[in-house]
N, C-alpha and C positions, 0 to 999 in steps of 0.2 A: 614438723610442727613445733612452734615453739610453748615452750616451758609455761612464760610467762604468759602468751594465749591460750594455752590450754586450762590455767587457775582461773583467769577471768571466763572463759566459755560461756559459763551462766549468768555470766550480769552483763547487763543491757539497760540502759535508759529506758527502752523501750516508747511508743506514740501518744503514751498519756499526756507527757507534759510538752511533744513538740506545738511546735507557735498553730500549728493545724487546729488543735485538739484546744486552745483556748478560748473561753464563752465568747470575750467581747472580738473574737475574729472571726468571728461566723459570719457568713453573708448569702441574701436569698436568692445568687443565682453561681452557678459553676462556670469556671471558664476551662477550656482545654488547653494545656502545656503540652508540647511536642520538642523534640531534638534534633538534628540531624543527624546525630550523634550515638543517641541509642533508644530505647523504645522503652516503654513505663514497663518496670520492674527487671529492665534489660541491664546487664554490664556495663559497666561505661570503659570505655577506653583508657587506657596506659595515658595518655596525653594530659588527662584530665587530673589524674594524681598526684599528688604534692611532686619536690625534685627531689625529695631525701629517697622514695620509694623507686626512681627510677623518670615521674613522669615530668612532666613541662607546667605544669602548676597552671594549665589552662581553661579557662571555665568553657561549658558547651553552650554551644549555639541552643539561643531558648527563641522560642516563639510560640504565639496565644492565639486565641480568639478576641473577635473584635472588646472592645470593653462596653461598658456598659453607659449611659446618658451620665453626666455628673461625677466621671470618674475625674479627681484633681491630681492624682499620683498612684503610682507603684510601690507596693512594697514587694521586695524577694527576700524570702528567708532562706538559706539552704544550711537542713541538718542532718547530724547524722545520729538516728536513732537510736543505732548498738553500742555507740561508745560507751567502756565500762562505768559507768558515770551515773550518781541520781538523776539528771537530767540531760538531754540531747544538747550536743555542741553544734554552735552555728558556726557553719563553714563560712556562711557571708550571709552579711544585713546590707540591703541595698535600696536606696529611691528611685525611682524610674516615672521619668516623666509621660503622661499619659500621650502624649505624641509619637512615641517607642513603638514602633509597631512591632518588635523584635531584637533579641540580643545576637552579636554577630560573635563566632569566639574570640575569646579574651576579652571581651566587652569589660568585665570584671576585676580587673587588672587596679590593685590599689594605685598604681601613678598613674598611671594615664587611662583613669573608665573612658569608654564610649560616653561621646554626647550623650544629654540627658540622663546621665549616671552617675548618681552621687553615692557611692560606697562607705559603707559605714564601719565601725567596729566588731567583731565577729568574737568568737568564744580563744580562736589563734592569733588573731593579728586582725590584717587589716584588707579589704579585699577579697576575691575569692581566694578559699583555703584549699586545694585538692586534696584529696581523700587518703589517708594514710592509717589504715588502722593497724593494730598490732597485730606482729606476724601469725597466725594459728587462731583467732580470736574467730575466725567463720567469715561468712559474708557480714559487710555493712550496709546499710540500706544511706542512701543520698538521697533527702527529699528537699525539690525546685518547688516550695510554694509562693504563689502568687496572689496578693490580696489589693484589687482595687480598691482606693479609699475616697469615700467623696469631699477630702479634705486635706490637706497636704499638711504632713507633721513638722511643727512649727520648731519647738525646744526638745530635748531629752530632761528627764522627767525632775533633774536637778536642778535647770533651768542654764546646763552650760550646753556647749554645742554640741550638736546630735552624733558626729565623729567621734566622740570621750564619751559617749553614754555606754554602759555595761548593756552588752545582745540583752538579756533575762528583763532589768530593769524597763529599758524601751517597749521592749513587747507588751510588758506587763503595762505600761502607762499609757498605750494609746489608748485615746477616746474616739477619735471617729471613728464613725459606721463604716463596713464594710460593706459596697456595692455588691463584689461578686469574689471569686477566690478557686481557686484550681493550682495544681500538682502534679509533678511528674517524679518520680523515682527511680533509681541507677543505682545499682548494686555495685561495689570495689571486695574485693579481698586477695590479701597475702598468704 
């Protein structure tokens, strides 16, 4: 176990302030997230984690239930709720065109998203971020939320382009309603 996981052990962002957990993202109907990859609150594979901890920095295959009448876009937040941190790090901010009927892996990949996938800024970089948490710090929880919006987000909240807009900032500045929203969670640790 390490040193430096062993002093953080008790601090954790924890799910108060993930994007889940804020008022203007709630919405009146749930959609179901599934993986082929691992099962809600299941491990997620080596493949899936960054390349510094051994994996392939590959995002998993995500797929939904149908959306809802009036869905204009996707948003995917994926964070991780244990990071020693006041608040949860977004592994990936991403748009998803509501004609998506599912993510294939690596869909996520900052150069080259899948059709209909416009990846945004994240709390690491750019793209999906695989999961690397600090050695000894425990498990990490990975949560794949999903928020149909009846509105396609136009600017970031500065009014420069939505790729340069800071994860926290964004979240915090959407205005459209939220049709419907569902989650799946993958546990990583070293």
């Amino acid at each position: 176990m390490s040193l430096l996981g062993r002093l953080l052990s008790n601090r954790r962002a924890g799910e108060v302030h993930a994007a889940w957990n804020l008022p203007h993202l709630q919405g009146p109907d749930l959609l179901s997230v599934t993986s082929h990859h691992f099962v809600d609150g299941g491990a997620m594979p080596l493949e899936h984690a960054a390349r510094h901890v051994g994996g392939r920095n590959l995002s998993p295959h995500l797929a939904w239930s149908p959306l809802p009448a009036g869905t204009a876009q996707l948003l995917l937040v994926v964070e991780d709720t244990d990071v020693p941190m006041a608040r949860p790090a977004a592994h990936c901010l991403a748009l998803i065109d509501p004609a998506v009927e599912h993510l294939a892996s690596g869909a996520l990949a900052a150069r080259q998203p899948a059709a209909g996938v416009r990846v945004l800024r994240s709390t690491i970089g750019r793209g999906y971020q695989g999961p690397a948490p600090i050695k000894g710090h425990g498990p990490h929880h990975y949560t794949f939320q999903l928020f149909a919006l009846s509105s396609a987000v136009g600017t970031a909240p500065d009014g420069s382009a939505l790729e340069r807009a800071r994860p926290r900032a964004l979240l915090s500045s959407l205005t459209t309603p939220v049709l419907a929203r569902g989650r799946l969670t993958g546990t990583f640790e070293r």
